[in-house]
Structure formats: C-alpha cells, structure tokens
C-alpha positions as CSV (number, residue, x, y, z in Angstrom):
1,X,72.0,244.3,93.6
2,X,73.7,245.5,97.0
3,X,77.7,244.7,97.6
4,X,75.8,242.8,100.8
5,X,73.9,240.2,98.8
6,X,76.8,239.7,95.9
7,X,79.1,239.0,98.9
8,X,76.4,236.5,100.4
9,X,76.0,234.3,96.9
10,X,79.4,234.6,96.1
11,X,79.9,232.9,99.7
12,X,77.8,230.9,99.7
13,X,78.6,229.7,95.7
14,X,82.1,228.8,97.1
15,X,80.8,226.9,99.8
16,X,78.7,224.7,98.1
17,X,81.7,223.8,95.5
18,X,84.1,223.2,98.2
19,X,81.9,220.6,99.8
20,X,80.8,219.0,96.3
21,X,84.5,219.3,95.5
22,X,85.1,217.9,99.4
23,X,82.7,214.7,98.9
24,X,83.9,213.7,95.6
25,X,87.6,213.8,96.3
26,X,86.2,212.0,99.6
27,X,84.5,209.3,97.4
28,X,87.9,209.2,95.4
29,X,89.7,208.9,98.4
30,X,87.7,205.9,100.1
31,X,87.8,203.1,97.9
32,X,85.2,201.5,100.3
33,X,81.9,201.5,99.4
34,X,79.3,202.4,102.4
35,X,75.8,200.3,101.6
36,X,72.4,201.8,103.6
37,X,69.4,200.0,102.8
38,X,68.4,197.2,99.9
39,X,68.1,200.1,97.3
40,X,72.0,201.3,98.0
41,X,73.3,197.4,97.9
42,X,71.0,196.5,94.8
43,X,72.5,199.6,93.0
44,X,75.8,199.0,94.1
45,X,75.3,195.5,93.1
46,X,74.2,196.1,89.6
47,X,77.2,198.5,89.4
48,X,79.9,196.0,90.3
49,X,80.1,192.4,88.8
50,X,82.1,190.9,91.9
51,X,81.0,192.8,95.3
52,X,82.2,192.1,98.7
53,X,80.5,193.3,101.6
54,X,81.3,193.7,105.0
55,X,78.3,193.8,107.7
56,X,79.5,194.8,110.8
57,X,78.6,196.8,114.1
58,X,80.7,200.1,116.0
59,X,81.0,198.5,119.3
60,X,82.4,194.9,118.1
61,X,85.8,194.5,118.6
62,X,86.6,192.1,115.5
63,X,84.8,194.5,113.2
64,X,87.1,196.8,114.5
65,X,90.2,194.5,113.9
66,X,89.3,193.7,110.3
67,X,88.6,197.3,109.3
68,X,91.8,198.3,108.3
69,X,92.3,195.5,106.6
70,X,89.3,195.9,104.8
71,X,90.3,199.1,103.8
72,X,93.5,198.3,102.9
73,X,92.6,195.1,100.8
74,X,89.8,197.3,99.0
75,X,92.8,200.0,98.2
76,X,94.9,197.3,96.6
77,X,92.1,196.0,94.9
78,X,91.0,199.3,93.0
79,X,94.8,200.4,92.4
80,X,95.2,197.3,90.5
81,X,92.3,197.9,88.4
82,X,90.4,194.7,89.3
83,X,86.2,194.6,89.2
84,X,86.6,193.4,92.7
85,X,84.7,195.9,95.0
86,X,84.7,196.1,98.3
87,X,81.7,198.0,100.9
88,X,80.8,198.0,104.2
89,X,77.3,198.3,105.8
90,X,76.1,199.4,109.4
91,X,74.2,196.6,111.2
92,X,73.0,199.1,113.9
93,X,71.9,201.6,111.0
94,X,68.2,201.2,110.9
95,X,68.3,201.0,106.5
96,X,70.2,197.9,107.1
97,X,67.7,196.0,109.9
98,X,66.2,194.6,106.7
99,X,69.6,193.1,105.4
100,X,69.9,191.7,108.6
101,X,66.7,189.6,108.5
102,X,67.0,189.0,104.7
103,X,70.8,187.4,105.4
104,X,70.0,186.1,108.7
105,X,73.3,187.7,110.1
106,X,73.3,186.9,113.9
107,X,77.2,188.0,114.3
108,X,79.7,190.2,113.1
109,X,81.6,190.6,111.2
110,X,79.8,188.8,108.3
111,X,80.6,188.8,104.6
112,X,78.7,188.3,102.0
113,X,79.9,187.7,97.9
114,X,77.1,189.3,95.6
115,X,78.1,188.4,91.5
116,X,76.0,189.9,88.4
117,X,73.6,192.3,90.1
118,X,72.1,189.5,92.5
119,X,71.1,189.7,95.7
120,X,69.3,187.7,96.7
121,X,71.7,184.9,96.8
122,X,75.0,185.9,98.0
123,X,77.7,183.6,99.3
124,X,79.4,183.5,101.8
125,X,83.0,184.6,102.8
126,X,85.2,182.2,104.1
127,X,88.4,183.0,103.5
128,X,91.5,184.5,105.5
129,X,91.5,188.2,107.0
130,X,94.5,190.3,106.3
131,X,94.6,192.6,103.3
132,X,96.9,190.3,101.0
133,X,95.1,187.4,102.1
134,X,91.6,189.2,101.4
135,X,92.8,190.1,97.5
136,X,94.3,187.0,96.8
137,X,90.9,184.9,97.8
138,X,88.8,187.7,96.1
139,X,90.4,187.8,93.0
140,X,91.0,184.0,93.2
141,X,87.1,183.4,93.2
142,X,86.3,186.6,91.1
143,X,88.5,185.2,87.8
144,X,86.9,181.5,88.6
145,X,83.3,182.6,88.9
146,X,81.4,181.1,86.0
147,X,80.8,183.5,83.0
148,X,77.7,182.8,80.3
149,X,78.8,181.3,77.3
150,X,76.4,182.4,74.2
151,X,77.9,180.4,71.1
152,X,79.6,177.3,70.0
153,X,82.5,179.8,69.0
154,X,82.2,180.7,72.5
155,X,82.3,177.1,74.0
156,X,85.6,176.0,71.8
157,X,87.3,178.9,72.5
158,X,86.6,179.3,75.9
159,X,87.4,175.2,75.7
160,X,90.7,176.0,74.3
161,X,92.0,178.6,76.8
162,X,91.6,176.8,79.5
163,X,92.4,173.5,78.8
164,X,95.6,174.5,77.3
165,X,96.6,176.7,80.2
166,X,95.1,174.3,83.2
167,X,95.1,170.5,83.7
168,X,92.3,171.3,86.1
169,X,88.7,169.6,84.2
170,X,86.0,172.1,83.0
171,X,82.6,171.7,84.0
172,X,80.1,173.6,81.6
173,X,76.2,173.5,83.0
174,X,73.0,174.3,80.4
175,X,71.3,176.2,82.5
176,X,67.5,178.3,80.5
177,X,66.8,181.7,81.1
178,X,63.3,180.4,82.3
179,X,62.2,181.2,86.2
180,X,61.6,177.6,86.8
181,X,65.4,177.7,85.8
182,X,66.4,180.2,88.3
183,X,67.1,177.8,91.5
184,X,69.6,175.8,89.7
185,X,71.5,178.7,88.3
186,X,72.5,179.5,91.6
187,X,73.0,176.4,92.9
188,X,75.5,175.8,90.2
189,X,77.4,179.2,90.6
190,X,77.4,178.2,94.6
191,X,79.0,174.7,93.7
192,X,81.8,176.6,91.1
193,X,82.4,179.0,93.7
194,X,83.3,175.8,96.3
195,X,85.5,174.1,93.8
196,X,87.5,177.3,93.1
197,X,91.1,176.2,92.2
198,X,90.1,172.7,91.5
199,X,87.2,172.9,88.8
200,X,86.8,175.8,86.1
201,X,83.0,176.1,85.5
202,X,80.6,178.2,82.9
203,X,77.0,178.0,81.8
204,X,75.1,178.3,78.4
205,X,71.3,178.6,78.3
206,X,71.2,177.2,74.8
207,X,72.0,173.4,74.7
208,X,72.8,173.4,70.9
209,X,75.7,174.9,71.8
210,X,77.2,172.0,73.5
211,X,75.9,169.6,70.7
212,X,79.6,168.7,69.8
213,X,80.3,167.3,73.3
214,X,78.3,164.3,73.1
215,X,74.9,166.1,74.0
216,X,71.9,164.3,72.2
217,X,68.9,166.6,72.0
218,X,65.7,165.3,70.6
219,X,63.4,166.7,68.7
220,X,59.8,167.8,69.7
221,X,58.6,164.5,67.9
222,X,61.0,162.6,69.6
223,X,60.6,163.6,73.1
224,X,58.3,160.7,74.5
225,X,60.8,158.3,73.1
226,X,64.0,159.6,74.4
227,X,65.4,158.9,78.4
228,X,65.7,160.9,81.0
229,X,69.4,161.2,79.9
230,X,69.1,163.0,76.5
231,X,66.4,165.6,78.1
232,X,67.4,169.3,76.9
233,X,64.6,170.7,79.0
234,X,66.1,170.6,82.0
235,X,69.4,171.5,83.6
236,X,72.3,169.2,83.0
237,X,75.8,169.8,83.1
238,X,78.9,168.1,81.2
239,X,82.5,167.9,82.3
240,X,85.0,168.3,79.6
241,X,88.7,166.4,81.0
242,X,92.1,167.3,79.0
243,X,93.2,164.2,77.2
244,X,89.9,162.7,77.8
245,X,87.3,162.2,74.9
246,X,84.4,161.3,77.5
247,X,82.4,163.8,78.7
248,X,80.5,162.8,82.0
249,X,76.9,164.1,81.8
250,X,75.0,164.6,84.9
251,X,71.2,165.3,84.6
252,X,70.4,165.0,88.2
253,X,68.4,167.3,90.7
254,X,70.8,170.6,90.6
255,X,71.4,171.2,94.3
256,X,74.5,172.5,96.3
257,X,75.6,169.0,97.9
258,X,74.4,166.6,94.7
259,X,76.8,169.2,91.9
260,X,79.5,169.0,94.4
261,X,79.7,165.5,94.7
262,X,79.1,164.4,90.7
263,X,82.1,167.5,90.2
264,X,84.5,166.0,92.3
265,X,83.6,162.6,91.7
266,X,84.2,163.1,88.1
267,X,87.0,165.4,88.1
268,X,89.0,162.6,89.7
269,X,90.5,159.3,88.1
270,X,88.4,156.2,88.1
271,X,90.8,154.7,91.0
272,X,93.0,157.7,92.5
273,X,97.0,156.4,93.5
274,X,98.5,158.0,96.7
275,X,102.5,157.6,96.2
276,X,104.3,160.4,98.9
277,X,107.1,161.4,96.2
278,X,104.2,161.6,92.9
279,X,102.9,165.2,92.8
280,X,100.2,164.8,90.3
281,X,98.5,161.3,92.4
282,X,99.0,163.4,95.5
283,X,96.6,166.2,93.6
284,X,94.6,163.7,92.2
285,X,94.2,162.0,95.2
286,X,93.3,165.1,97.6
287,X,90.3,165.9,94.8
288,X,89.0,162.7,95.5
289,X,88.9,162.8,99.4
290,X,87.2,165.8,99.3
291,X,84.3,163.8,97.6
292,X,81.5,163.6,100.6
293,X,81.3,159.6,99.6
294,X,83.1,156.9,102.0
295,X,86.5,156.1,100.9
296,X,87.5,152.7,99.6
297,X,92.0,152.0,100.0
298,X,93.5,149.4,99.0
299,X,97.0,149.1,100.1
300,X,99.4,146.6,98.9
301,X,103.0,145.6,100.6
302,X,105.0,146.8,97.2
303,X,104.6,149.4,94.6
304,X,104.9,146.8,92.1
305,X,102.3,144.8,93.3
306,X,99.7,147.5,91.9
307,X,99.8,145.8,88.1
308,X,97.7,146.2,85.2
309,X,95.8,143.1,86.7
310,X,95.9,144.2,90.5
311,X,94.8,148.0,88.9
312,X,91.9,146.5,86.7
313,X,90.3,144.5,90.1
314,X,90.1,147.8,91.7
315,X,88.6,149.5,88.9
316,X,85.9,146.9,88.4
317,X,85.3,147.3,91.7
318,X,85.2,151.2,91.6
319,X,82.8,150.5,88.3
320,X,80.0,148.6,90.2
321,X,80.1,151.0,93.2
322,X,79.8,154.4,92.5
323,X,78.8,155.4,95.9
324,X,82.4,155.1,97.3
325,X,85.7,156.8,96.0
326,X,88.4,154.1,95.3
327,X,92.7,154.8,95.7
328,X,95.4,152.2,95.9
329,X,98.4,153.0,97.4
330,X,101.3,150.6,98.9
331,X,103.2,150.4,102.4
332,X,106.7,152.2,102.9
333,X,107.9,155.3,104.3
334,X,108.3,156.8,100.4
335,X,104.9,155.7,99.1
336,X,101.9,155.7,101.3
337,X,102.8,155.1,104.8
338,X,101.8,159.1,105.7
339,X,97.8,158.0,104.6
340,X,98.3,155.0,106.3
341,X,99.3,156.5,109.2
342,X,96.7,159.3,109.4
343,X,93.8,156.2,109.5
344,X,95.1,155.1,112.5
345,X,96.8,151.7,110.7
346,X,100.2,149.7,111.5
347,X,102.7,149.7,108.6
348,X,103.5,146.2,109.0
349,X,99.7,145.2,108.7
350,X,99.9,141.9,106.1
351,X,99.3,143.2,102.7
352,X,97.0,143.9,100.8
353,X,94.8,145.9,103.3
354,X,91.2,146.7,102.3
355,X,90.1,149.8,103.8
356,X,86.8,151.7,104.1
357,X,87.3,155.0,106.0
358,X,83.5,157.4,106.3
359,X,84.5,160.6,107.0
360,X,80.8,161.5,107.7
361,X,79.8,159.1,110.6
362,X,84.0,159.7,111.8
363,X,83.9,155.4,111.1
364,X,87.1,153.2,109.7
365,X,86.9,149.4,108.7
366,X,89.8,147.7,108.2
367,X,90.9,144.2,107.0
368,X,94.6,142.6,106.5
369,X,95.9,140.3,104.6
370,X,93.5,139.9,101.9
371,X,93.3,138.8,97.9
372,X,91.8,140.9,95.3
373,X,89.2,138.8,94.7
374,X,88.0,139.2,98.0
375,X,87.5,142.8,97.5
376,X,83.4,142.5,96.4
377,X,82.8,140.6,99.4
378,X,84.7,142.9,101.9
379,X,82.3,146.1,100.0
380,X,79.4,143.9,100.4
381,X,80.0,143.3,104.2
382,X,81.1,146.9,104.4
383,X,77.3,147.9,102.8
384,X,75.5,145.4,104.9
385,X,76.9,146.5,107.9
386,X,78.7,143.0,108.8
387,X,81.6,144.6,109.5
388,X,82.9,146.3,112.9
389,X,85.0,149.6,113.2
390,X,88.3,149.3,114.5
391,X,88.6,152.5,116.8
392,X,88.6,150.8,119.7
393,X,92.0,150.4,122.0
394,X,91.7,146.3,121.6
395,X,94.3,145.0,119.2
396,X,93.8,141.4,116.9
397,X,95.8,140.7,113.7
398,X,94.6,137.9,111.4
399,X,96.5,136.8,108.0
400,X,93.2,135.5,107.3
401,X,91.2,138.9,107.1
402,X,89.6,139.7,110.9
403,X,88.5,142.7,111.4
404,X,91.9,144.8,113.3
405,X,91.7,146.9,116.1
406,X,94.0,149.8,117.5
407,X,94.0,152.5,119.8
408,X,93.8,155.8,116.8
409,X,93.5,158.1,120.0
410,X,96.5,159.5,118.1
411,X,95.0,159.8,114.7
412,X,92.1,162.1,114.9
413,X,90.8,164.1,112.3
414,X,89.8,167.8,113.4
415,X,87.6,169.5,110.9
416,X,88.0,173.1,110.8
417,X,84.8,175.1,109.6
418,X,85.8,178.7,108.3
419,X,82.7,180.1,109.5
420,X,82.0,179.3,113.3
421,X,85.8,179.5,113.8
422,X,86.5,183.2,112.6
423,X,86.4,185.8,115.8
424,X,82.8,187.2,115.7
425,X,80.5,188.8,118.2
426,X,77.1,187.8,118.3
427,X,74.1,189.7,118.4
C-alpha cells in the first residue's frame, strides 16, 4: 500500500472520529432535545417519563424570547438529575407538519406535556416562562403526576407517605388495562395534572387492591343484584381524607370537567369557613371556590353567631343540595369583610346575609337580614329563578329580605386564561 493512500485513510479515520467525537460532546453539551417527525417524539417519548416540548417557528419573535430560557431551564433540569426533559421541534420543518395537525397548533410558541411514552394525549403547558419559573412548574407537575399502584402493599404505603407528609386529600382511581378503559385513564391523569398542589392522585387497575377502603366488589353471581355503586367493572375512583374514615366514591362518567368537580367538591369540608386571620379556612375555602358549582355564603353579623346550631342549618342545607358549594363567614374587617367586599356587598348589610354568587353566568343574588330557617326557601327561589341579580346601580335595603341592589362596577372579577394570554404569533 502506497505512503499516498495510508495518508488518505489515516485522514480520513481522524476525520470521521473528530465529528463522532464533535456530535456527541454536542449532544452532551445541549441538554435540549431537537424532535423531527412522530417517530423522533414517540422515541423520545418512550425514553423520557416527563417530556416537555416546545413547538415553535425561526421567524417568531416569542419563540425567540423563550429560547433561552428554554435552554437554560432544560440545563438546570438535567444538572439536577431530574427525569424532567425538555425538546424543541421545528414547526416550519416539513417532519413536523404532521405534529402540527395532530396537536392542532395554530400559534407559537406551544408546549405540550407527554408522561409514560404517550402521545397522543399531551397536555398542555400553562405555566410561567423564565427558566426558574419553567423548573419549578415542571418538576412541581412531574413529582404530582399519578404513578400505578400494583398491590395493597403498594396502596398503604403509598397511603402512608403521603398522608403523613401532606394534609392535602388523596384521590386513587381504578382504572383496567382494557381499551374500552383507555379514555378514562387519560382523563384522570388530565384532571390530577389540574389539581397539582391541591390533590395527590394515583391509579390501580386491580380493584381488590382498594378493598380495604370501603370498596364492595361483587361477585360474578352477584352482579345483577348489586347497584350501579358497588360496580368493579368500570372506572371509579375513591378519595382517601387525613383524619377522615369516609372515603367518597365517585362512579360517574370519567370526563375532564365531571373528575374535577367531584375532586374538588370532595376535597373540601361539607360547609367551608372564610375568617381573614384563619390560614387553614382560608385554604379550605379557596379549594372550594374553585369548584365550577354556584356558591352558596352565609354571612352572619358576629363570629359567634356561627354555633353548633347556626353550623348544623348550613350543613343540612349543604346535605340536600349538592349542586352548590356552601361557606359561612361573618362581617368585620378581621373576619370576612375582604369576600364580602370582592361580591360587591355593603359591610353593614343586616345580618345574616344569604348569598348565591355563579361564577359561570358572572350572576350574584343577595338577601339581608334573614333567619336560618329561611335558608331552603331562599335556595329554592335561587333554583326556580324567583330571584333577581343585584348588579345593577339601583340600591334597596330591606330588614325583611328584598332582594339588594348596588352599583359592583368596582367589583369585577377578571379571569385570566394562561393560554390565550401568553405572547404568541399565530400562524
């Protein structure tokens, strides 16, 4: 072999290493993954538990702003060890025109969550977009994201971790590893994934294993004698409370809004308090107005006045109508004048004050000066539609329980939604 040709492989030996050596320590270097096409996400996917991906386009201005924090979050991410991954993909690369359609992304930047390998059903990213802010909400949602549960053993221990470390209430689903099965499954992670922070949630697919939580499962000879409430063929899902020996089961259609609304229904007292200087009512309290159900006050002149007899009225009433959330609270600057405030009622209103404020048709009802034993009749009225909403600027005050009117120009709600807000470009 000629000196000529040695030279040539030799060269051409070293030039191949350097660039293998070049793209690895590149790979190394860039803790950002780069997706092109289904087959690159699905891989990358089944390769990371907890992936985070970025869709975004050169020319938009927004994509370019969050880039580097992208980058940076997805550094701090990987040097902490977490199994929080972070990628990017191309919109304008022709591999991804198919992720596009598939995720019906119309602006960028978008974000999408994909957990376990799936991805089919990604959620989405709402949360903040500097770097710290990006790890925080990742890892937040990556720790709280619902983990399968195979034995009892599993269950109590699981049971026992978090319940002794958390106040928060535990919501475990049974969900089968059937196809028909499939559609709740990811209705339930989407619904854990909305109550990050408030609910901790898992999932078994055998329903024996949750036989010591109050779960009644026939047997085949029993099964067209039982109700729909002791099924084990469908899903169903139980809520396990600390301190609390009842365990709510809900055997309901599994969608996104109906799990969200039995969670925080059911993760929140029978009758929440809202006192300004109680921290644990004040959390209590926020849990249950973020139930999508009208919300029932009752406010009384003193503190006092709320008694184990005044408590029990409201939580017979709270027991007959579980279609709105109930809270008592009572006037003064130190107890609940702030929620009074915010509806858009006078502080000197005679007590008690029934109020039904529906944050979904933006509608308050008010009446002063009431008794307790009036309350089924003002819900009644309330549910008939006999009563009028005071938002307009006319004012009437009646000790004998008129409808009142004010002027709450100054007390509107604004309703921020994380995803049409965040600077975007469309396409």
């Amino acid at each position: 072999m000629s000196k000529f040709v040695v030279l040539i492989t030799l060269t051409l030996t070293t030039l191949l290493f350097s660039q293998t050596c070049t793209a690895a320590n590149n790979e190394e270097d860039n803790p950002v993954l780069v997706i092109a096409g289904e087959d690159e996400l699905a891989a990358a996917a089944k390769a990371h538990p907890y992936l985070a991906v970025e869709f975004y386009v050169p020319w938009c201005d927004h994509c370019k702003a969050l880039a580097s924090e992208w980058a940076l979050a997805a550094s701090e991410l990987k040097k902490s060890g977490s199994n929080v991954v972070l990628a990017t993909a191309n919109g304008e690369e022709q591999k991804n025109y198919a992720l596009n359609s598939k995720y019906q992304i119309k602006a960028f930047p978008t974000m999408k969550i994909f957990q376990h390998g799936n991805i089919d059903h990604p959620f989405n990213y709402t949360g903040p977009r500097t770097a710290q802010e990006i790890v925080q909400y990742l890892e937040q949602h990556a720790e709280a994201a619902p983990n399968e549960l195979k034995t009892i053993k599993e269950v109590e221990t699981f049971l026992a971790q978090k319940t002794a470390a958390d106040i928060k209430p535990v919501i475990i689903a049974f969900i089968g590893s059937q196809p028909t099965h499939s559609a709740s499954k990811v209705a339930f992670l989407q619904m854990a994934d909305r109550v990050v922070g408030e609910i901790v949630a898992a999932y078994v697919t055998d329903p024996s294993s949750l036989l010591d939580k109050g779960i009644k499962c026939p047997s085949p000879s029993e099964k067209n004698k039982v109700e729909i409430n002791d099924d084990c063929d469908s899903p169903f899902a139980v809520m396990i409370k600390p301190n609390d020996t009842k365990h709510p089961r809900y055997q309901g259609e599994f969608t996104l809004d109906l799990l969200i609304q039995w969670a925080l229904s059911h993760a929140t007292p029978l009758v929440s308090r809202y006192f300004k200087d109680d921290p644990e009512a004040l959390r209590d309290f926020a849990r249950a107005f973020r139930v999508p159900l009208p919300q029932a006050i009752i406010a009384f002149e003193k503190a006092r006045d709320i008694n184990k007899i005044a408590y029990d009225a409201v939580s017979a009433a709270a027991e007959a109508n579980d279609d709105l959330k109930f809270t008592v609270t009572a006037q003064g600057a130190e107890h609940g004048e702030p929620l009074l405030k915010s509806l858009g009622v006078a502080g000197d209103a005679p007590a008690p004050l029934f109020i039904i404020f529906d944050a979904k048709k933006n509608e308050k009802y008010l009446k002063t000066g009431m008794k307790l034993e009036n309350l089924p009749e003002f819900i009644e009225e309330y549910k008939v539609g006999a009563l009028t909403s005071f938002q307009g600027k006319s004012s009437t005050k009646s000790n004998e329980g008129q409808v009142e009117e004010r002027n709450t120009n100054k007390n509107k709600t604004v309703e921020r939604k994380n995803t049409s807000d965040e600077p975007h470009s469309e396409l």
